[in-house]
TORKOL-4160 file (C-alpha; in steps of 0.2 Angstrom, whole numbers, padded with zeros to 4 digits, m for minus):
380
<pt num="1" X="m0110" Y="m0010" Z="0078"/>
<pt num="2" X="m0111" Y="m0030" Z="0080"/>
<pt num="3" X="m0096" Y="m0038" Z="0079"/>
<pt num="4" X="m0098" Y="m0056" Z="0074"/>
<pt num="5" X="m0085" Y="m0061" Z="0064"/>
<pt num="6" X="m0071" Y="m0063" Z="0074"/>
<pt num="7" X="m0064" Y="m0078" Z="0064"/>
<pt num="8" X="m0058" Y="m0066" Z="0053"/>
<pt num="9" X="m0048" Y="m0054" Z="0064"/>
<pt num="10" X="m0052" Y="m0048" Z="0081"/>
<pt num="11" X="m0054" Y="m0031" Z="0089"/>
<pt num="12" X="m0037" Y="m0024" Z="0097"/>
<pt num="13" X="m0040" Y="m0026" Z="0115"/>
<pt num="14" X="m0035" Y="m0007" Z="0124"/>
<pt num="15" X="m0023" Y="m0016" Z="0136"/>
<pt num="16" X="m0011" Y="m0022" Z="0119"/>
<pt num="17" X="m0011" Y="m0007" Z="0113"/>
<pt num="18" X="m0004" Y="0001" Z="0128"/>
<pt num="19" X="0009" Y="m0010" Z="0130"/>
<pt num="20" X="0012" Y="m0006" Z="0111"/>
<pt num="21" X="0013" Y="0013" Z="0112"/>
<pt num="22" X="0030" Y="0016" Z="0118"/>
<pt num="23" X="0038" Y="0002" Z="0107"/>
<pt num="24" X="0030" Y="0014" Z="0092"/>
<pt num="25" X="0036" Y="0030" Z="0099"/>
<pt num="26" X="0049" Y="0032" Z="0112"/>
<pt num="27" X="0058" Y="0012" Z="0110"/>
<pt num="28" X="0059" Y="0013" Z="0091"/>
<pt num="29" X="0074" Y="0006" Z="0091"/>
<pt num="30" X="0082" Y="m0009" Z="0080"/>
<pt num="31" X="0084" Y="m0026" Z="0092"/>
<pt num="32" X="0100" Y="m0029" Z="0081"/>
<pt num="33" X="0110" Y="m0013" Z="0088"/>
<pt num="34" X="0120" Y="m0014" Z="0103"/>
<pt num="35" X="0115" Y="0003" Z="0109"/>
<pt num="36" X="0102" Y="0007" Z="0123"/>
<pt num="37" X="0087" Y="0006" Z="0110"/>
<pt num="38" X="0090" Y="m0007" Z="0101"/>
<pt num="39" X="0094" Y="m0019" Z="0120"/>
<pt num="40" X="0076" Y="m0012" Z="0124"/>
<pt num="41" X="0070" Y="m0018" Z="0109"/>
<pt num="42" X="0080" Y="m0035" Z="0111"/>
<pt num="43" X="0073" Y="m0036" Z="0130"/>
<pt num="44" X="0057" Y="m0033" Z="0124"/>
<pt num="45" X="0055" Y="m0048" Z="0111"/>
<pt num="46" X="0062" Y="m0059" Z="0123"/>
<pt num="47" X="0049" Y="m0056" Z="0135"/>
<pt num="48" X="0035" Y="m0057" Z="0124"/>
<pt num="49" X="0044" Y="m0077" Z="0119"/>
<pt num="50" X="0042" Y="m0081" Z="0139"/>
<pt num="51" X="0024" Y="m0074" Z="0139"/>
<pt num="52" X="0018" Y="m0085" Z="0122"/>
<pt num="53" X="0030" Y="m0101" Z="0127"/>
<pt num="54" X="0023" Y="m0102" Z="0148"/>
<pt num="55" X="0006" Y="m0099" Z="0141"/>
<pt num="56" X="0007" Y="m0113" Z="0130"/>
<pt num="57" X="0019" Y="m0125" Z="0139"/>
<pt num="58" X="0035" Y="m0126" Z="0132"/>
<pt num="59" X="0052" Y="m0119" Z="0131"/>
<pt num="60" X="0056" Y="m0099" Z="0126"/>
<pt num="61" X="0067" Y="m0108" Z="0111"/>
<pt num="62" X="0053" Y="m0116" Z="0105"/>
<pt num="63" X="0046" Y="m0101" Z="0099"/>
<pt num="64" X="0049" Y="m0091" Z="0084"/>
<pt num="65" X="0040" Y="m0077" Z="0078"/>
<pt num="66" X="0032" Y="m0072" Z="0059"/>
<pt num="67" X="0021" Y="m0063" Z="0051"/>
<pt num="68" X="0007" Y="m0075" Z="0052"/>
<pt num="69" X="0002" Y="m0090" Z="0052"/>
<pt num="70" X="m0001" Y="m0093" Z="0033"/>
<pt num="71" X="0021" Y="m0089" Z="0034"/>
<pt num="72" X="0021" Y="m0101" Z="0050"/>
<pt num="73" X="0012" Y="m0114" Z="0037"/>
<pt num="74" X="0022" Y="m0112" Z="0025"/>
<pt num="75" X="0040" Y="m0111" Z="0032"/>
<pt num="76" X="0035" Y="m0129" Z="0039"/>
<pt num="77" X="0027" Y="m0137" Z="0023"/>
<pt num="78" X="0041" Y="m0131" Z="0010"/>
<pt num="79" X="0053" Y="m0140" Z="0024"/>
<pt num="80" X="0046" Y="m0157" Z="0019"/>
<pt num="81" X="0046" Y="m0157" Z="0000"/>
<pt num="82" X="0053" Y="m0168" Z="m0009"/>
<pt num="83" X="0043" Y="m0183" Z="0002"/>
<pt num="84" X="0025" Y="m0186" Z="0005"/>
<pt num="85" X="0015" Y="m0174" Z="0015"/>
<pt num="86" X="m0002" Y="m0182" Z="0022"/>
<pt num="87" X="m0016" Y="m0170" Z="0026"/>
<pt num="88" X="m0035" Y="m0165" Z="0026"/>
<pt num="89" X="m0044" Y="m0158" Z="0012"/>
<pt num="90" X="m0053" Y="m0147" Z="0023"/>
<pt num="91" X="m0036" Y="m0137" Z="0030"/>
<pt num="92" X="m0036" Y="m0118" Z="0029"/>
<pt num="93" X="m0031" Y="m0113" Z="0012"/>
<pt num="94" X="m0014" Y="m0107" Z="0018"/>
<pt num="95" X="m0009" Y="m0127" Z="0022"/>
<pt num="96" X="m0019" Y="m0135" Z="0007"/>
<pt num="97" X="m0017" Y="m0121" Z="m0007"/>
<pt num="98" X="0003" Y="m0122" Z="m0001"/>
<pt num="99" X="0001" Y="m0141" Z="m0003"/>
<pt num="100" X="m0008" Y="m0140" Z="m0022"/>
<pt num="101" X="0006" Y="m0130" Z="m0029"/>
<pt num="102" X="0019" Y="m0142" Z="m0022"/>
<pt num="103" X="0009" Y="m0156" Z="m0028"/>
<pt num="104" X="0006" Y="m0149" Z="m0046"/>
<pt num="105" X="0021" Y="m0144" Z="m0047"/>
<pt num="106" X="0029" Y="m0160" Z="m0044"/>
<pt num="107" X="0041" Y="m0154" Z="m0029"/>
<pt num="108" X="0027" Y="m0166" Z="m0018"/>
<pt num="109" X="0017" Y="m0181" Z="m0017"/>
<pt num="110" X="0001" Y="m0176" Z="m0005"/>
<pt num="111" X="m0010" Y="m0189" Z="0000"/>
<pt num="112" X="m0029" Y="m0178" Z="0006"/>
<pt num="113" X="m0040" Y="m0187" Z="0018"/>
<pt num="114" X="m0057" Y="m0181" Z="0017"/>
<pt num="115" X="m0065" Y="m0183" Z="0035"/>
<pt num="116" X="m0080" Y="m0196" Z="0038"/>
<pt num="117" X="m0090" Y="m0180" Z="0040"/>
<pt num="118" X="m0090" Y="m0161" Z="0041"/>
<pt num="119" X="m0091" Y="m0162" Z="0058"/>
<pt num="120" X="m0073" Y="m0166" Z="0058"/>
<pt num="121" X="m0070" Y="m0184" Z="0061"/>
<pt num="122" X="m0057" Y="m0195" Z="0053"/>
<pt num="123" X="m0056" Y="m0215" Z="0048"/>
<pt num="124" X="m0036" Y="m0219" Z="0056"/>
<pt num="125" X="m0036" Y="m0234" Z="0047"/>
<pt num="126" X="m0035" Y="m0223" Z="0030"/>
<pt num="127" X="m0021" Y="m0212" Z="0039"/>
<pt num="128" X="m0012" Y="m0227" Z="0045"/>
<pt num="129" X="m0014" Y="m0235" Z="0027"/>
<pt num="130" X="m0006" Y="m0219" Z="0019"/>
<pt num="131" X="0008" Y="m0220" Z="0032"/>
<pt num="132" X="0011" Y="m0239" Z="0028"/>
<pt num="133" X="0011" Y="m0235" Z="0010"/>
<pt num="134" X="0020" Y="m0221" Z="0005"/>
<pt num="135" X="0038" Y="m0211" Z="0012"/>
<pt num="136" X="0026" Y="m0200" Z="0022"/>
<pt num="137" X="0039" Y="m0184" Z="0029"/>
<pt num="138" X="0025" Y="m0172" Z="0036"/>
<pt num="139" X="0008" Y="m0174" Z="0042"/>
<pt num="140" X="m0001" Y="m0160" Z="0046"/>
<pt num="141" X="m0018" Y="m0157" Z="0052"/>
<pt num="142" X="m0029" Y="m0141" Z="0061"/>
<pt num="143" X="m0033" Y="m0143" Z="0078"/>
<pt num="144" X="m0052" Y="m0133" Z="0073"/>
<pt num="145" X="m0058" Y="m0127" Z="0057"/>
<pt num="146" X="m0057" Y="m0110" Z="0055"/>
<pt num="147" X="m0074" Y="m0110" Z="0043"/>
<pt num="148" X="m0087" Y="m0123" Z="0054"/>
<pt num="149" X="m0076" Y="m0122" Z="0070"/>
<pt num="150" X="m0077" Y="m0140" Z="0072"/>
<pt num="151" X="m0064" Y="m0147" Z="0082"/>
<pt num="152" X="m0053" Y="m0161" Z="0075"/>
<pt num="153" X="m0057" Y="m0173" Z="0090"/>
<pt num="154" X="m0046" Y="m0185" Z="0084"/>
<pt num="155" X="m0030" Y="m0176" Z="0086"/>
<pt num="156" X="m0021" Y="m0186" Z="0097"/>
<pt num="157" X="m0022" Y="m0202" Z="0089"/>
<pt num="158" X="m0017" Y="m0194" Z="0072"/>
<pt num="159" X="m0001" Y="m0187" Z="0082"/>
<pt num="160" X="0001" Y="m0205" Z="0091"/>
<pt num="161" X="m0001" Y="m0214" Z="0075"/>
<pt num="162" X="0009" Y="m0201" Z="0066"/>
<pt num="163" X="0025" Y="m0204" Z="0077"/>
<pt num="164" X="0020" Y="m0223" Z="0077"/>
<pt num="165" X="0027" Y="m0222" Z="0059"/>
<pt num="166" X="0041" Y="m0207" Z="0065"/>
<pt num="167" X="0032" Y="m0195" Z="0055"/>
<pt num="168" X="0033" Y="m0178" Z="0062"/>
<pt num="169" X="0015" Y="m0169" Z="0065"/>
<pt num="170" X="0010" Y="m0149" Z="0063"/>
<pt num="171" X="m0007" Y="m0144" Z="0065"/>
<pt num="172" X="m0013" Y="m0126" Z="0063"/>
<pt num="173" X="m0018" Y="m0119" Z="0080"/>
<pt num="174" X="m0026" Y="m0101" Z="0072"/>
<pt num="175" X="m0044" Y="m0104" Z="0077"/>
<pt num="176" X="m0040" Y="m0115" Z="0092"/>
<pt num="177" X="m0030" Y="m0103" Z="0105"/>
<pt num="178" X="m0040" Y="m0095" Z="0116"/>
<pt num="179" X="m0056" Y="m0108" Z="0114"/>
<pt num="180" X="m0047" Y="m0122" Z="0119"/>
<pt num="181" X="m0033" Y="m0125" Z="0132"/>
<pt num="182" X="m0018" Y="m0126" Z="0121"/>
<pt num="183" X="m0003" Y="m0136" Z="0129"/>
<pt num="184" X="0011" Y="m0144" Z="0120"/>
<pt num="185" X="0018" Y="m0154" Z="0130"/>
<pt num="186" X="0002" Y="m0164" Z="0132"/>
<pt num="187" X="m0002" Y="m0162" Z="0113"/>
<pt num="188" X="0015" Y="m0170" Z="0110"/>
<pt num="189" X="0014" Y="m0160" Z="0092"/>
<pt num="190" X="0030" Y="m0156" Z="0084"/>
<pt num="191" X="0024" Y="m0140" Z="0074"/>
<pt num="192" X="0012" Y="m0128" Z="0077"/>
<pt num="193" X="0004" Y="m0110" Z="0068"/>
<pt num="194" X="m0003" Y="m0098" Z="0076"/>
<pt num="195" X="m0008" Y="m0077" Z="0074"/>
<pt num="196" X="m0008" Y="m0064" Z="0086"/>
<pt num="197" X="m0023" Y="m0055" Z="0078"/>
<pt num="198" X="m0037" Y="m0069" Z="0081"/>
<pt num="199" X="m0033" Y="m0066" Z="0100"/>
<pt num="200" X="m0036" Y="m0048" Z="0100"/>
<pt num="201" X="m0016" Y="m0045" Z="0097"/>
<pt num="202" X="m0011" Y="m0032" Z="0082"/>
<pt num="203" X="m0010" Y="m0039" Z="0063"/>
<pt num="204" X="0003" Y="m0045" Z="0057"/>
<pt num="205" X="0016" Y="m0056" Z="0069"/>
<pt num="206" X="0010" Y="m0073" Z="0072"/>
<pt num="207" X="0021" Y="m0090" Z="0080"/>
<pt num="208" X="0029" Y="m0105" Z="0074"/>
<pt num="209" X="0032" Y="m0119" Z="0088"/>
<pt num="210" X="0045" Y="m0131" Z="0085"/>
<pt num="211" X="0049" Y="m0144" Z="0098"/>
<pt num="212" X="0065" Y="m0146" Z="0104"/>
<pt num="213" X="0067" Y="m0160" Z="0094"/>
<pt num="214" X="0067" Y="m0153" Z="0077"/>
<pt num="215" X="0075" Y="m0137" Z="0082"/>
<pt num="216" X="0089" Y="m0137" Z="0071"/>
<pt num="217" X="0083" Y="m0146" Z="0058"/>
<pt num="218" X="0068" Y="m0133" Z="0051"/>
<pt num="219" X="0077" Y="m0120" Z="0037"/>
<pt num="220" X="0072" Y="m0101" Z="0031"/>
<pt num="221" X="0064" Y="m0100" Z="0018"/>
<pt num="222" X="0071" Y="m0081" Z="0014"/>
<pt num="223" X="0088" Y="m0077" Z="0020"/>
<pt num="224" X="0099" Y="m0061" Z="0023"/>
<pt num="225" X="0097" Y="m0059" Z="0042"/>
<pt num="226" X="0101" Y="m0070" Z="0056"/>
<pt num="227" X="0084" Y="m0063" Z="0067"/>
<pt num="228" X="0075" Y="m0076" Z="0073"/>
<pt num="229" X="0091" Y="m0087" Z="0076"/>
<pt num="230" X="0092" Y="m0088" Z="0060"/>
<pt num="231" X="0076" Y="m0097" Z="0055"/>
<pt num="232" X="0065" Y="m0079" Z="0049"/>
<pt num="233" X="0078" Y="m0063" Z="0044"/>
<pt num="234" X="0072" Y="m0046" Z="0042"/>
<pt num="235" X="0070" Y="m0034" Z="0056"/>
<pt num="236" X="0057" Y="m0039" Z="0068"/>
<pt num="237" X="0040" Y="m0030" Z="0071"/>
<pt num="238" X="0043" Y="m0025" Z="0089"/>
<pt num="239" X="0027" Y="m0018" Z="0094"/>
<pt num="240" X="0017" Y="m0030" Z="0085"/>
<pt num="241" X="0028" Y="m0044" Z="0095"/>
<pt num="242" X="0024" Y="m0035" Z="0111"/>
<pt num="243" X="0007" Y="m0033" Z="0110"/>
<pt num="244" X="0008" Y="m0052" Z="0103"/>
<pt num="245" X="0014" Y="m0055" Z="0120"/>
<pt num="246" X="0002" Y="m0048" Z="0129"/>
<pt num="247" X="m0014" Y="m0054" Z="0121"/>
<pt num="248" X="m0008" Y="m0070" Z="0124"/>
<pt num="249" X="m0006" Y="m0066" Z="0141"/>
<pt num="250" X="m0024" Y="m0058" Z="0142"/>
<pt num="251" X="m0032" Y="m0073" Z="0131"/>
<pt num="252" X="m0026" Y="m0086" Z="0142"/>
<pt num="253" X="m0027" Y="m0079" Z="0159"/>
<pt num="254" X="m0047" Y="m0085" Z="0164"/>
<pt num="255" X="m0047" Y="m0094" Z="0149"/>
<pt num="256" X="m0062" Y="m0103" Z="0156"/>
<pt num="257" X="m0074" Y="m0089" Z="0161"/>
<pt num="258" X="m0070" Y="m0083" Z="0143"/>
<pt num="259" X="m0074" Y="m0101" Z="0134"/>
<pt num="260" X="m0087" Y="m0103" Z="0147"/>
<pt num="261" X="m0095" Y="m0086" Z="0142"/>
<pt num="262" X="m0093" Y="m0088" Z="0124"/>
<pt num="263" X="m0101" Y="m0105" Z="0125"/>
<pt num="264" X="m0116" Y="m0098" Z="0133"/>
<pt num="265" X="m0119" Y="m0083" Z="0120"/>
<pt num="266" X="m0117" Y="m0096" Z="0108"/>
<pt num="267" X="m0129" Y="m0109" Z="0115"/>
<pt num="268" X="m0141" Y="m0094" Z="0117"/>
<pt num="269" X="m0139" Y="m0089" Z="0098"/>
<pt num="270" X="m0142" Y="m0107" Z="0091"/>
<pt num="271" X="m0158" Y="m0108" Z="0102"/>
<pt num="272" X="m0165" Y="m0092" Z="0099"/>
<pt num="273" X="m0161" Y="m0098" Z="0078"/>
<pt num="274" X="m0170" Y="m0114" Z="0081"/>
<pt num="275" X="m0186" Y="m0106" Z="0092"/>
<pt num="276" X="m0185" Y="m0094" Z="0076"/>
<pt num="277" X="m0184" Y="m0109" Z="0062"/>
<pt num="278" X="m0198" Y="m0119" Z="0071"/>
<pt num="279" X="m0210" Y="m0105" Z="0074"/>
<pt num="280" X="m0208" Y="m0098" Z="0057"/>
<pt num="281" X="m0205" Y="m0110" Z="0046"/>
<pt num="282" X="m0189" Y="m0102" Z="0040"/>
<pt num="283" X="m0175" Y="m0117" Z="0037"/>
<pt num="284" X="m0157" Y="m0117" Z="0046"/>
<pt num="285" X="m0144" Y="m0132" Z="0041"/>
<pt num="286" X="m0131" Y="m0133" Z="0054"/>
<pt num="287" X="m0112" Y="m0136" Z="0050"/>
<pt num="288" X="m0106" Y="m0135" Z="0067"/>
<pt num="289" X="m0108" Y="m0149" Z="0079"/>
<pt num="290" X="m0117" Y="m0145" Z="0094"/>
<pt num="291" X="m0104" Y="m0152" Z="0106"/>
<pt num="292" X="m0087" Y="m0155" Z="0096"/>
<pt num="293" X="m0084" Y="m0139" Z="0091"/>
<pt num="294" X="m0077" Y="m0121" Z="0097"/>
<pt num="295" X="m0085" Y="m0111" Z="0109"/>
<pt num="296" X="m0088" Y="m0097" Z="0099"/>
<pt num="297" X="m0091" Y="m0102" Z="0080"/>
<pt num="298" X="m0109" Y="m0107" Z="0072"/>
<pt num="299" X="m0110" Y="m0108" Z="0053"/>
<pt num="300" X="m0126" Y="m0112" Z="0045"/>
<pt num="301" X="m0134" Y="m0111" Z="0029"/>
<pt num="302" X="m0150" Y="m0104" Z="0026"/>
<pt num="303" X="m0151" Y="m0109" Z="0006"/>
<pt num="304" X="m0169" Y="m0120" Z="0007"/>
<pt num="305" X="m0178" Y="m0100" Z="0009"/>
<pt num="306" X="m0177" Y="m0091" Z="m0007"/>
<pt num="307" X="m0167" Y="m0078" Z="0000"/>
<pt num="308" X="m0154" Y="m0067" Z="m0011"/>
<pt num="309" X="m0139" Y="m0070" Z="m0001"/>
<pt num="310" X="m0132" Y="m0052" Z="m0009"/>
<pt num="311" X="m0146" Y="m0042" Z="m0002"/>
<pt num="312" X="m0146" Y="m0052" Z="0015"/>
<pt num="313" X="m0127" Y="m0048" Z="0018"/>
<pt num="314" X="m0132" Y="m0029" Z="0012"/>
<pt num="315" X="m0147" Y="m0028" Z="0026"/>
<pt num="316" X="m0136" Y="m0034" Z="0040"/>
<pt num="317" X="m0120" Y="m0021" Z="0035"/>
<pt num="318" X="m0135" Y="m0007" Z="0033"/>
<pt num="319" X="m0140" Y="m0011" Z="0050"/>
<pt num="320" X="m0121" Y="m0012" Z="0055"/>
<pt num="321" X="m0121" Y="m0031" Z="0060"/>
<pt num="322" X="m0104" Y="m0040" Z="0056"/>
<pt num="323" X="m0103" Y="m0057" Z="0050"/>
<pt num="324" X="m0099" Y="m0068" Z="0037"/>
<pt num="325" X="m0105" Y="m0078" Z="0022"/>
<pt num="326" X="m0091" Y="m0092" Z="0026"/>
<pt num="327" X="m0074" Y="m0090" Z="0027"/>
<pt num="328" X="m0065" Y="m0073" Z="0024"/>
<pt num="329" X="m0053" Y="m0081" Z="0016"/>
<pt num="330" X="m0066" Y="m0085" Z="0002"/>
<pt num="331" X="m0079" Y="m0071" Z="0005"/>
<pt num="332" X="m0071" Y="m0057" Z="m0010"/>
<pt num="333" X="m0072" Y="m0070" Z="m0023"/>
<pt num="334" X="m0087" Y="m0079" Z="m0018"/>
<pt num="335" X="m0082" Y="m0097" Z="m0021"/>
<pt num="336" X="m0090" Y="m0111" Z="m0015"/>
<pt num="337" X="m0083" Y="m0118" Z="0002"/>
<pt num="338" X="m0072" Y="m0132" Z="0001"/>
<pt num="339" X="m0078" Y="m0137" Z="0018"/>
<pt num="340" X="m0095" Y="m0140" Z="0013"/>
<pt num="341" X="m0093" Y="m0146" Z="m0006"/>
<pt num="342" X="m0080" Y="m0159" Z="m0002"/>
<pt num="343" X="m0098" Y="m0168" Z="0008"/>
<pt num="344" X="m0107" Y="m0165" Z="m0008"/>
<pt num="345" X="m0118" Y="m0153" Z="m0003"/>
<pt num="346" X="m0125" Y="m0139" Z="m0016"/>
<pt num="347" X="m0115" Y="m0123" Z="m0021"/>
<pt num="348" X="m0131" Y="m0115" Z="m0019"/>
<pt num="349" X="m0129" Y="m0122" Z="0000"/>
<pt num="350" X="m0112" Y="m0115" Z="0000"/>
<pt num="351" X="m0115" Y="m0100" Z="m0004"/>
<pt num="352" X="m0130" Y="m0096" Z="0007"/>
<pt num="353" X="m0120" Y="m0100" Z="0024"/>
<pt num="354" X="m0117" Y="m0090" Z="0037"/>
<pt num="355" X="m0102" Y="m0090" Z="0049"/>
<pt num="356" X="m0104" Y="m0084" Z="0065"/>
<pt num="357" X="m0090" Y="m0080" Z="0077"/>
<pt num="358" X="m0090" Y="m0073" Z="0096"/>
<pt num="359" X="m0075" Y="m0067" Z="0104"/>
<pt num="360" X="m0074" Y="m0063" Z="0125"/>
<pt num="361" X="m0080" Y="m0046" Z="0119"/>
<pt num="362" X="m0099" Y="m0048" Z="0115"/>
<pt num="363" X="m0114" Y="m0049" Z="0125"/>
<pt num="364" X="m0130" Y="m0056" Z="0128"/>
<pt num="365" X="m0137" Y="m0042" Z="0121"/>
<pt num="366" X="m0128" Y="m0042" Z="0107"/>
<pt num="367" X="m0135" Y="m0059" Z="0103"/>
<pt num="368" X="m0155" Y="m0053" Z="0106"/>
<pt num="369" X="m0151" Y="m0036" Z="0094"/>
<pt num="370" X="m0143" Y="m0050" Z="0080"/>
<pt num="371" X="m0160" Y="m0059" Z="0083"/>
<pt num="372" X="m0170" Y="m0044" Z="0080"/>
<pt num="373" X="m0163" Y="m0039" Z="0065"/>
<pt num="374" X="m0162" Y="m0057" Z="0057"/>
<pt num="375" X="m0182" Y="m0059" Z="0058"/>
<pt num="376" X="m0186" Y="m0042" Z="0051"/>
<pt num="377" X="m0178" Y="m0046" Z="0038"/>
<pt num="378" X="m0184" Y="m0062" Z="0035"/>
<pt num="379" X="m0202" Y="m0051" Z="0039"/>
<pt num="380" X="m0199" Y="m0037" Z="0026"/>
């Protein structure tokens, strides 16, 4: 099997799930109790917070652990209805879906900026007219898209404007951990999301940062339990928080061999696509930006070539290649992505792209077999 698709979830790297077996079967215990268990349990979630906060630069305090990040997303944004939340049309659906229902449902005003292009960029001026016009409470904005991978390059001057105006900024750091140095006290953000399983961590645990300034300011949505100081009740997943802890520890040590690595195999794909298109004929429109975007993600659309997408994804699972036709978050139902329609390009271009995404796992070899299998079936 060729696993491509790791913008969707990642394989469990062995080294978690060691550290994860005895939290399953000998350290079971509740990190509420006061016996020896439940102090093991305690101990244990407090180091995985030092392993996830001295990996990102900030304080243990500053983090608090969730299911995912869709929970991280929304335990921010339903802190700041009521105001004005500024924000991309392009977000992962767990911060724009999150923002519709608000708006609709009139708990919300949300101003969407649509990006200059889909490669990611934004006009400030329309930011800073939005800021200057309306009782902005919350801006919030992904660090890199989780469907092109395109990197939000301007980032920092969204969060210096943002605080310009003393509007507090989250931004959805999902598909930007582990392909980018993440640090936040140079990001200067005052919110982040994150997920354990996109960095080859276990499902279901994922991160919220608060900076220190807000710390006491963000409220549960669900209460009933005072884990999490409070802020997320209910027992807490310790193995999955463990293994959280360790994959980020894994994920960022030699962080640049691994983006270094992935960038290659992705530089190799996209050329071996090209030599491919040119020699054959066969068309390829490119959604990610050559340069400004993740190391590991290509998504394209092969829709000029009179192919039947349906049959196309059959032939790569029957010959056990893994990737997807966009984002997973979209794949069962088969919509067209938001990503590429907000630019006005075609459904039929929608639903003919291809997202392709590397982790520090796959080879070069990997790559060439992919290769082989795409032109025999363009051949057949």
């Amino acid at each position: 099997m060729i696993y491509f698709d790791n913008n969707s979830t990642t394989m469990l790297d062995p080294k978690v799930l060691d550290v994860m077996m005895p939290y399953m079967k000998e350290l079971y215990g509740n990190s509420s109790c006061q016996h020896d268990l439940g102090i093991s349990s305690q101990y244990a979630i407090n180091k995985s917070r030092v392993q996830i906060s001295s990996n990102l630069n900030c304080l243990p305090e500053n983090i608090f652990f969730t299911s995912g990040a869709t929970e991280s997303n929304n335990i921010i944004l339903n802190n700041f209805k009521g105001g004005c939340i500024v924000t991309s049309i392009t977000e992962h659906p767990s911060v724009y879906e999150t923002c519709m229902h608000m708006f609709k449902s009139e708990t919300c005003n949300v101003q969407f900026i649509k990006p200059k292009s889909i490669f990611g960029c934004f006009a400030i001026n329309e930011i800073e007219n939005v800021l200057k016009n309306n009782n902005v409470s919350l801006a919030s904005f992904m660090l890199v898209n989780n469907e092109t991978g395109n990197i939000n390059v301007d980032i920092d001057n969204i969060i210096e404007l943002c605080h310009k105006y003393n509007v507090p900024v989250h931004t959805d750091l999902t598909q930007a951990i582990g392909k980018i140095k993440i640090d936040f006290e140079k990001l200067n953000v005052d919110f982040a999301s994150f997920s354990s399983h996109k960095i080859h961590g276990p499902k279901g645990v994922g991160g919220l940062y608060i900076s220190s300034k807000y710390l006491n300011s963000i409220k549960p949505l669900c209460f009933g339990g005072v884990q999490e100081f409070g802020l997320r009740p209910g027992t807490e997943n310790v193995p999955g928080i463990v293994g959280f802890g360790e994959a980020m520890s894994l994920t960022c040590n030699d962080i640049d061999i691994h983006i270094k690595n992935m960038d290659y195999l992705k530089s190799e794909l996209r050329k071996s696509l090209s030599k491919f298109s040119d020699e054959s004929g066969f068309n390829i429109m490119y959604f990610t930006d050559r340069i400004g975007s993740s190391p590991n993600t290509l998504f394209f659309s092969i829709a000029f070539n009179d192919l039947d997408m349906n049959d196309f994804m059959n032939y790569m699972r029957e010959n056990s290649i893994c990737i997807s036709s966009g984002s997973a978050c979209n794949e069962k139902d088969r919509k067209p992505s938001r990503n590429i329609s907000t630019f006005g390009f075609s459904t039929q271009m929608s639903l003919s792209s291809i997202r392709i995404s590397l982790s520090r796992f796959n080879t070069l070899d990997e790559v060439h077999k992919f290769m082989d299998i795409f032109k025999k079936y363009y051949k057949k």
